[in-house]
DRENBALO-615415 format. One record per residue (C-alpha): x negated, y negated, z negated. Coordinates in steps of 0.001 Angstrom, whole numbers, plus 500000, padded with zeros to 6 digits. Last residue first. Layout:
<nodes>
XYZ;...
</nodes>
This chain:
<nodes>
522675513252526523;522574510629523443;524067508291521421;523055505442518296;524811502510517647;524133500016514914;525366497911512888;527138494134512297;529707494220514615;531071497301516051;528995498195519604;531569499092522567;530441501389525393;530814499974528774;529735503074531197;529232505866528768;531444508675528782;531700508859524740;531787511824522734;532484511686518437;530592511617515636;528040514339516346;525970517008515154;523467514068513922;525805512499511420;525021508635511173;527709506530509501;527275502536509123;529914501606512249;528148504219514271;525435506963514798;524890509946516246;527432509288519121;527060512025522187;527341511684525391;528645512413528529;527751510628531596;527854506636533260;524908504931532883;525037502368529844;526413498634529885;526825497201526634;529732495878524448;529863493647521562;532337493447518822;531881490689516672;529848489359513594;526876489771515991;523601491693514877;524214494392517650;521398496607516901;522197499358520180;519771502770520224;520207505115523560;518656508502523532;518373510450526743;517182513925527190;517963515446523608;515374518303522634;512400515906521874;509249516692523901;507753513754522717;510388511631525136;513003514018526599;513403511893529689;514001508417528105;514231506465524364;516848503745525725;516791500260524230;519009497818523164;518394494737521082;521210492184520122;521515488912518563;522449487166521827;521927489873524236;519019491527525969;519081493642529234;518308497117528053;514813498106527257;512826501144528178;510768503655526217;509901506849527538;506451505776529584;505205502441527968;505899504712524511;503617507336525983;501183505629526962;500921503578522840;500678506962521757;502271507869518490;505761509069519739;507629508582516435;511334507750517527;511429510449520677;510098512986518170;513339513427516501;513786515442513376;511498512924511468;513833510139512774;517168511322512299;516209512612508682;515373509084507752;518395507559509264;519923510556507251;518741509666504104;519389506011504586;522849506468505548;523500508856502506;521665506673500314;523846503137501160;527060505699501411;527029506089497486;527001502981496173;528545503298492970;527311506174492193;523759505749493836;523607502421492384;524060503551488421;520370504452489127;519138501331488602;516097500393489657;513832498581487273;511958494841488146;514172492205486998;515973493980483759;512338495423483551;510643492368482720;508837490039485584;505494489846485561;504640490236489677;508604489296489858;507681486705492888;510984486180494741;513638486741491913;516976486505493094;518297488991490931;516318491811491951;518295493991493744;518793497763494400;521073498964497102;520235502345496213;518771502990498918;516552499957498813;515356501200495482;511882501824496299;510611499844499065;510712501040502840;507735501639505521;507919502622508847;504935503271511104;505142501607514493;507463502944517194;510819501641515769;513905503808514839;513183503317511612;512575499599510977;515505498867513507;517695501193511439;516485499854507850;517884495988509118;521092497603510300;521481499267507143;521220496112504973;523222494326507111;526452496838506593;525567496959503024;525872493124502604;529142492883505096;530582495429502909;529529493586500209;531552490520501010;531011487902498485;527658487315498347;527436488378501992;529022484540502715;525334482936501515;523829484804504575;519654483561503644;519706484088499970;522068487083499593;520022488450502906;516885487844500689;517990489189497694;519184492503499135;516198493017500996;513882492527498327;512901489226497674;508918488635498120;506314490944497975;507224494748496406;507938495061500048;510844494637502600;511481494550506640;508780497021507236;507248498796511007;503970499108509568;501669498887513211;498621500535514317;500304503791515083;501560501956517995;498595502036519202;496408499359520716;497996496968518203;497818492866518249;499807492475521621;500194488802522218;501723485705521406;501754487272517782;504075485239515635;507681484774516730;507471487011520199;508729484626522953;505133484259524768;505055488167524234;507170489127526847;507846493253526067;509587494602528850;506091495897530555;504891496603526877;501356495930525248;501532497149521697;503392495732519021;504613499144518177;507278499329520495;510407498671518358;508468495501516594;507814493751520011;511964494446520889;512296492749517539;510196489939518462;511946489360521668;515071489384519982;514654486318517979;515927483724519807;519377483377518531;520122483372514760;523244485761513913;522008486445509923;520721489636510590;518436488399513913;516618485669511251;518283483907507924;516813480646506287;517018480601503212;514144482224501563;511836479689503445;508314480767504080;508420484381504554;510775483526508180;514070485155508500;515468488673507911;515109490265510801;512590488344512795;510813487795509623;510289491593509408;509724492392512970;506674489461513191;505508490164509749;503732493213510960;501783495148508427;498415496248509541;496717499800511241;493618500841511003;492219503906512829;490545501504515941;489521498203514125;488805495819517226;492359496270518162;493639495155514756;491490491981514606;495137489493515221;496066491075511923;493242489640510444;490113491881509327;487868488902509372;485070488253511522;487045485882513706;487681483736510755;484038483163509944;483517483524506102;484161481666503591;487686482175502817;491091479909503319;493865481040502089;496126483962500977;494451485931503437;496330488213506799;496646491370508289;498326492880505338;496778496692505132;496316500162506677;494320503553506134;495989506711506682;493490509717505603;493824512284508564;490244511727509461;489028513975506793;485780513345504946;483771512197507811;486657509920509041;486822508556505466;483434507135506373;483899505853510120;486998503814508674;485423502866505693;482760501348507976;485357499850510365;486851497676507548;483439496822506406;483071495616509810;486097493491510112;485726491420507120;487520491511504321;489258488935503257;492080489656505657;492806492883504415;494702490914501714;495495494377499814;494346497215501795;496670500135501269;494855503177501294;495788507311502390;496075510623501623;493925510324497947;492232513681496562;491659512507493356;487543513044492889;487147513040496670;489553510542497743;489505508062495037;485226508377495339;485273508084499064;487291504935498547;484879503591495233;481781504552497529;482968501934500953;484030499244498893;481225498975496696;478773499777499608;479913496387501150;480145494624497726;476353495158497091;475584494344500734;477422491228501495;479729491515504187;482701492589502038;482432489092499888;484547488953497072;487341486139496625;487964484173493716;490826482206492096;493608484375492841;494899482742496182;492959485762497716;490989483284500065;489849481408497078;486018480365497787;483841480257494851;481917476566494139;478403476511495433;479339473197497223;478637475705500969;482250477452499943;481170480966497363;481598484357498465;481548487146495759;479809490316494796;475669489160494843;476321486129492848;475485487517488962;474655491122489143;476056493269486514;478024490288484294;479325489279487476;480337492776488916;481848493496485740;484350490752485399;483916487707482815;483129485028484990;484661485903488345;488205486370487007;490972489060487377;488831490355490811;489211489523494204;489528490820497808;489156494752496379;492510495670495299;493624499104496587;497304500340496801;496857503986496735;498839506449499066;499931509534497686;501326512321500046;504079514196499998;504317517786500896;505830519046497305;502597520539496479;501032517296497109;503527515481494986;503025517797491559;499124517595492147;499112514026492679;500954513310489506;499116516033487641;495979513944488880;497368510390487406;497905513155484615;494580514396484089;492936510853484375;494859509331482078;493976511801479470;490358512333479715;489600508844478600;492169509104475484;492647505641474070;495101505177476547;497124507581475326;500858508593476829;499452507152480760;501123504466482842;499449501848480265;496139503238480965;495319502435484622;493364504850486263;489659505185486974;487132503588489427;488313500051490364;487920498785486778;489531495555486307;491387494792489255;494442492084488958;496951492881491501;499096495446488551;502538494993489378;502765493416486033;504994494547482985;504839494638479390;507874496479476982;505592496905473281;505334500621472586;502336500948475065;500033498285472276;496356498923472736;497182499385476339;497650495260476367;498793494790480188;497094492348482378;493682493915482834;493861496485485722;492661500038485729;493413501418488803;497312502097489710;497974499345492222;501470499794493637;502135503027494725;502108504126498245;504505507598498244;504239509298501754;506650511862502815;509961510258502403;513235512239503490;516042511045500579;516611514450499517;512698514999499229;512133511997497209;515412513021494909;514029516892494474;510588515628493650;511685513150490826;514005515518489518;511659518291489188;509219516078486956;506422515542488382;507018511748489383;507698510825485678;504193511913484985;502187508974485775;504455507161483681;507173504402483568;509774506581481524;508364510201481305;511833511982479992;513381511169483645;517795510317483540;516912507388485741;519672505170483887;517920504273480610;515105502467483247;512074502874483242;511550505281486143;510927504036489046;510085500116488254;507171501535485753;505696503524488303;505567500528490990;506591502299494170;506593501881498095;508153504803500492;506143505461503446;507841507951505916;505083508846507894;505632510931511525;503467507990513198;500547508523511123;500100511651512860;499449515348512469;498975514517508872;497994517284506805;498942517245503125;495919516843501110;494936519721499280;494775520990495674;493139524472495406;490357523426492850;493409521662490787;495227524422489785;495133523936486268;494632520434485681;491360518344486210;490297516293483528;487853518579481646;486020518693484746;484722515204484861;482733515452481428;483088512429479874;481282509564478576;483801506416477895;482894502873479761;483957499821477487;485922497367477973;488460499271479593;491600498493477486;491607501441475857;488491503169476449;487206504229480014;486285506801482575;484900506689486231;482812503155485299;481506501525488738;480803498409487916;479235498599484562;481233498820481627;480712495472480278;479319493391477867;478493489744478115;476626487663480371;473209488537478768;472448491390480857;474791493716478967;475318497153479488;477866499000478004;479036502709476181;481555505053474721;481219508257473046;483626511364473965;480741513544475292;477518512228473965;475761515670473474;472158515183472968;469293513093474542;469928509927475776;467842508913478868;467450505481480364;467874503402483271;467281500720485541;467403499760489328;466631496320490710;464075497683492365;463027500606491014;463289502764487676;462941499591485421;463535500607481810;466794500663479891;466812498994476306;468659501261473851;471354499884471236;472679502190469063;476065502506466544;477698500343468595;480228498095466490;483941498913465604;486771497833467888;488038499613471037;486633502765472400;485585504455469416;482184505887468976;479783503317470366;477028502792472545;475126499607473436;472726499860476587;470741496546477255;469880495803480582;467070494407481969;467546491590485056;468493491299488346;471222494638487972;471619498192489449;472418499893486396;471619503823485275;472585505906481898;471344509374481956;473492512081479507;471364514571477642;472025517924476384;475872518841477384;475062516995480532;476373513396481618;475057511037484322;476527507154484297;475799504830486594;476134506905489670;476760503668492250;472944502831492674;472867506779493484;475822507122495538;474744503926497736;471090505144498179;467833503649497563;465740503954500242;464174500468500289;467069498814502374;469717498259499579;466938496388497767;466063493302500054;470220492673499775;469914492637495743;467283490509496289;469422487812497941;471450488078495389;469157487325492921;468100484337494708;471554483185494678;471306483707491346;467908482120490509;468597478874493021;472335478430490827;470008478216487471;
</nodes>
């Protein structure tokens, strides 16, 4: 039985070079008012069941499709099927296809539709927001459900799709400075019950279903096909004409299961990798792992992220466990989304959650970034420099006063790329430059992924428990190094709102009194958003902090001599054509006073002792300029 499959497989990789095309094998499902064509590529005949509800009852016909090439079948209904719901089933059970663009509750079974009924009013004139540079993004991270849930938020569409039109949603994104919103994975994923949206269920939503259409449970009916799809498209309608973009977190380095998915009851083999035993490899720490290189999952990968962007007008992917993927794929979506508009931002985590089955130095690790020109990956090295290492919640970094670590900050601030000042034998992870660009890099010191900031320096500086001054004061610092850096910076929701998560490292399926933000945190913590906002503001009014061109940053920026748990550096001659000459940035992550040596002049303080105000704070002369403990200084000429 294992010689068939791989066999099949192996035929499935003869077929992608006789002419067939990636669209067509891909279009499984053809609908006209007077006949809708149903097509499969799969080893063996399928049979088509359809149905008239999209959960329960039994299909009403069954149809055998007939072989229209290799590997390729199909089959014509006549009439007007719109709002019926179909399979296939190659005797591994029933499913949707691969490629379904519509669904029933739950997403068992593929619904027909007609595309156009799901586009809002408006939606012809939609655009992307232009992107001059990834390096002027302000990516702000978001589970739907975490957003909005809660009592507090004030929103009528609690943990939906449309909570982020509503007026308030806009107006606080835009208050706070964020341009790019990357939410969590929002295809159709199979953890949540749909059947059942009045019952509280949560899950960040890492376990892919059907790639090709939105998840249900964010939407009011999930046993509406056309519904979901209208308002994950309001959503991106409402946000585009606000100037933000959407970013979509995209889940292709393993499925829920291998048994039961759709690509294995399609075409047994041909979408995963499998160690040399014939036993599936694990490099996603999910139980499976697909294979990029081979041809069916190649083309997959490449169609579903032209489809996002073309059918919902997507600004940008998040690569889940980019390192399962291998680099060429990686390059190939690249060179694709190029064609469609090269201002899409693509980027990922440089890394696997074991070990796959597939050379290592073929893989889209973080360590592969130069050889993927366009793609940029997350950089642990500035994170767990700040806040300590990902593998032991209690241990602090920089924040918490440990020596050592300064090199790897002073990596972080220029991009990870190549720097004169920059000596990467002392840099934590990367013993050398992994970006060519600084545009290559997510500048980040929290994610949905882990504790959130305010766990983790709770965790790691037991005495901040106590003192949330201190706690606020360290929480800044950490958001100032992320934003004043080079690379691309990148904040979860709720961090400026001093959000928390009770301790919980791994909340994946945590309930909402884990997972929600509460609002009540902007009241009581009002000067954690202002300082945020305005870091924010500081930085997209300032070209000196988002330069974009790894030249460029060797030319303007320059380091000061390092200190014990602090970084200095001086943003030079007008860098990016920015209106203030010299700009001098001091993290001082010393319970004490520190002072620094700067050139004699007048300047300007922006920033100090956890207040920023760009028309000033005060003037200093320079010369030995003091540095309050525990934040940041930022001054000018």
């Amino acid at each position: 039985m294992k010689i068939k499959y791989y066999l099949a497989a192996s035929i499935a990789a003869l077929m992608l070079s006789q002419g067939v095309s990636a669209q067509e094998r891909f279009d499984e499902v053809s609908y006209t008012p007077s006949a809708t064509t149903f097509r499969l590529n799969a080893p063996s005949k399928p049979v088509l069941r359809l149905y008239d509800e999209g959960l329960g009852g039994k299909a009403y016909k069954k149809l055998k499709l007939t072989q229209s090439g290799d590997n390729t079948w199909s089959v014509v209904v006549k009439g007007d099927l719109k709002g019926k719901f179909y399979t296939f089933d190659i005797g591994k059970g029933e499913t949707p296809g691969v490629f379904a663009k519509a669904v029933g509750c739950n997403g068992s079974r593929g619904a027909v539709v007609d595309m156009r009924d799901t586009n809002p009013v408006g939606w012809d004139s939609d655009r992307r927001v232009p992107t001059k540079s990834p390096a002027d993004l302000i990516i702000y991270e978001l589970h739907h459900r975490d957003f909005s849930i809660d009592k507090s938020s004030g929103f009528v569409n609690k943990g939906k799709y449309l909570a982020l039109t509503e007026q308030k949603a806009i107006d606080y994104l835009k208050k706070l400075g964020v341009n790019a919103i990357h939410i969590l994975p929002s295809f159709d994923f199979a953890s949540i019950d749909e059947s059942k949206p009045d019952v509280p269920q949560y899950n960040w939503g890492y376990d892919p279903l059907n790639y090709n259409v939105p998840e249900g449970s964010y939407s009011y009916d999930a046993s509406l096909p056309t519904r979901r799809i209208m308002e994950f498209k309001q959503m991106v309608q409402a946000l585009h004409k606000a100037g933000i973009r959407v970013i979509l977190d995209v889940v292709y380095n393993h499925t829920y299961d291998l048994a039961n998915s759709n690509f294995e009851r399609t075409f047994p083999k041909a979408y995963y990798r499998y160690k040399a035993d014939g036993t599936p490899s694990d490099g996603s720490g999910c139980g499976n792992e697909t294979a990029s290189e081979k041809p069916l999952m190649h083309e997959f990968m490449l169609e579903s992220m032209k489809y996002w962007v073309k059918e919902y007008h997507i600004d940008g992917f998040r690569v889940d466990l980019m390192g399962v993927h291998d680099i060429q794929t990686m390059n190939d979506i690249r060179r694709e989304l190029n064609a469609i508009d090269p201002e899409i931002f693509v980027y990922g985590e440089g890394w696997s959650a074991g070990t796959c089955a597939y050379p290592h130095d073929k893989l889209a690790m973080k360590a592969a970034i130069p050889q993927m020109p366009g793609i940029a990956a997350f950089s642990d090295d500035i994170r767990d420099a700040l806040r300590g290492p990902f593998s032991d919640d209690h241990q602090a970094g920089f924040l918490g006063g440990v020596k050592g670590l300064e090199e790897s900050i002073k990596a972080g601030i220029a991009g990870m790329i190549a720097h004169p000042q920059v000596d990467y034998n002392k840099v934590n992870y990367s013993k050398k430059p992994y970006a060519i660009e600084p545009t290559q890099m997510i500048s980040y010191v929290s994610c949905h992924d882990d504790l959130c900031l305010v766990d983790r320096l709770k965790a790691s500086i037991p005495e901040v428990v106590y003192d949330k001054d201190a706690l606020i004061r360290l929480d800044e610092l950490a958001q100032t190094a992320v934003f004043t850096s080079q690379g691309v910076p990148f904040m979860l929701s709720g961090e400026e709102m001093l959000r928390d998560k009770k301790g919980v490292h791994n909340s994946f399926n945590s309930p909402d009194s884990i997972n929600h933000l509460d609002w009540n945190n902007l009241t009581a913590y009002p000067q954690v958003f202002q300082y945020y906002s305005r870091l924010i503001r500081l930085r997209n009014n300032h070209p000196a902090f988002r330069l974009g061109n790894a030249d460029l940053v060797r030319k303007h920026l320059e380091f000061l001599p390092v200190q014990d748990c602090l970084v200095a550096f001086r943003l030079k001659d007008h860098a990016g054509g920015d209106k203030w000459n010299n700009i001098y940035v001091i993290l001082n992550a010393n319970s004490s006073l520190r002072t620094v040596n700067i050139p004699k002049g007048n300047y300007t303080i922006v920033c100090a002792n956890g207040d920023i105000n760009e028309a000033g704070l005060g003037q200093m002369e320079g010369g030995e300029v003091m540095v309050d403990a525990q934040s940041a200084l930022i001054l000018h000429d």
